[in-house]
Each structure stands twice: as C-alpha cells, then as structure tokens.
C-alpha positions in Angstrom: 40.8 128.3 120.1 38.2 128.4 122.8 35.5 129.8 120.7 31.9 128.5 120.4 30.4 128.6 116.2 27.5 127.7 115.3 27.2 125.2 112.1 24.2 123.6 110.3 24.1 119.9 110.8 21.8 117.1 110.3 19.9 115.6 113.0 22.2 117.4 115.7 25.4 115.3 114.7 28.6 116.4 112.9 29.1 114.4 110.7 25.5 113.5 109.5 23.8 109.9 109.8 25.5 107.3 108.0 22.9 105.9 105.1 23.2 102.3 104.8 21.7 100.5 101.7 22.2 97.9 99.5 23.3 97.9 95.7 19.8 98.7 93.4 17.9 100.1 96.3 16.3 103.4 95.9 16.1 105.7 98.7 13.6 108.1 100.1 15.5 110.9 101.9 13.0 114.1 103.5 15.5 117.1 104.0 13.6 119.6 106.7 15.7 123.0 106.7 15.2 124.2 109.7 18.4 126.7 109.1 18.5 130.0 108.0 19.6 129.1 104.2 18.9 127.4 101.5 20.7 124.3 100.1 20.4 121.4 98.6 22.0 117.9 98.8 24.3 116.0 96.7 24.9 112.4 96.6 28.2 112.3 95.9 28.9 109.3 93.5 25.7 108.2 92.9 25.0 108.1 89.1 21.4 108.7 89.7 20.3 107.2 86.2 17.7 109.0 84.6 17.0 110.3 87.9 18.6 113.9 87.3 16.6 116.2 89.0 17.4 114.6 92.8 21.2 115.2 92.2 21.8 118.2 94.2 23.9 120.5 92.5 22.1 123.9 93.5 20.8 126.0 90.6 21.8 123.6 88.0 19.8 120.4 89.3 17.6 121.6 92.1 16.5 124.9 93.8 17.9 124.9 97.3 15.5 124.1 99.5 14.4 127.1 101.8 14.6 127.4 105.0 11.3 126.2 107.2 10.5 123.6 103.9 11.0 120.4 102.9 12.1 118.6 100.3 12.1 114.3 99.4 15.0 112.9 97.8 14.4 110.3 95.6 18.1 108.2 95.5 18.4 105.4 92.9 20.9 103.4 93.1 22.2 101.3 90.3 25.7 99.9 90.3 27.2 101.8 92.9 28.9 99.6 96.1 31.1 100.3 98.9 31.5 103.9 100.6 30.4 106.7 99.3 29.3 110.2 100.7 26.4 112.8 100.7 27.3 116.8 101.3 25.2 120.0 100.9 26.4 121.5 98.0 25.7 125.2 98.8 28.3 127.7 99.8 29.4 127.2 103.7 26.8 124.9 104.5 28.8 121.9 102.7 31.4 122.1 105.5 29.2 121.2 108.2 26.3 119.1 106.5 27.3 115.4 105.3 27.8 112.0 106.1 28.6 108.7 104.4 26.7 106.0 102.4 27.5 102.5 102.7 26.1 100.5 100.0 26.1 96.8 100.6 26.1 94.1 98.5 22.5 93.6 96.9 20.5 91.2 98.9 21.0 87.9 96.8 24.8 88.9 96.5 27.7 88.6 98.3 31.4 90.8 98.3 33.6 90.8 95.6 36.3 90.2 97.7 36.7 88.1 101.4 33.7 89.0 103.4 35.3 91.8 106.4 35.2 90.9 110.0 34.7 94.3 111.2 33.7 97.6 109.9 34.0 101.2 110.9 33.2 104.3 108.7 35.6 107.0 108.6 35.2 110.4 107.4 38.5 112.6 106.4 
C-alpha cells in the first residue's frame, strides 16, 4: 500500500497493446529491450507451424533477447481465432509484460457464430 515499483512494460502501458489480426495472417513483431533483462516473448496459443524458433520459451526456443537489442518476431498464424494472449516468458518480467491477441475472422470469412454488437477485451 502506498508504495511506488517499478515494472517492465511494453510501450508504457500495463497491460501491453492489444494485437489484432485475422485468421492465416502472419505477423511481424520488433521487441526493443530497453530494460535491464533479458527475455523473450511467447505467444500463448499460437501453434506457430513449422515456425518453432519465434515461440518464446527462453532457453528452449529462443535466447532472451538482451537488454539494449532487438529482436523480430515472425507470428504465423494458422487456425487459430478468437482471444488469445502474448506474455514474456522469463522469470518476473512475465508479470508485467503482456497483452492480448484478437484474431478475427479471415478476410473472406465471417463468425462461426451471430456476428457481436460490441466488443471489449478483458484481461484477468
């Protein structure tokens, strides 16, 4: 209570920028660290198809990306719709760095269900 912390966060908002595509785009994210740690990003339910090295998961996928670098995210998206979310996926900083990704119909498609009248993204 009534304390100031400082946190990691993407483009000065917590949470991150909301991604919004459509199904069988693909997705050219640049990550600039301009924190103090590495990490990496993970696009959390993305199948990323033959496509393993842009996944995220630090040491296993990827290097995290160090600070005062960049790195490109190449996100291909095959089936995937609805709301999904991307997080950093290395020790603290995935409490503070993520957002969501909506993934609209594809272009020549519409919804599976009644189209909505509204939206608003949520994130728990």
């Amino acid at each position: 209570m009534c304390n100031t912390s400082t946190l990691l966060v993407v483009n000065n908002s917590y949470p991150g920028p909301e991604i919004r595509v459509h199904r069988g785009d693909t997705v050219f994210v640049n990550v600039h660290n301009r924190g103090k740690y590495g990490f990496t990003i993970h696009w959390h339910g993305v199948k990323q198809p033959r496509n393993p090295w842009f996944d995220g998961p630090e040491f296993i996928t990827q290097c995290p990306i160090r600070p005062r670098t960049n790195f490109t995210y190449k996100i291909i998206l095959s089936e995937e719709i609805g709301t999904l979310w991307w997080h950093a996926h290395s020790d603290w900083t995935r409490g503070s760095v993520h957002g969501a990704i909506v993934i609209l119909p594809a272009e020549n498609e519409t919804y599976p269900f009644p189209t909505p009248d509204g939206e608003q993204t949520i994130i728990l």
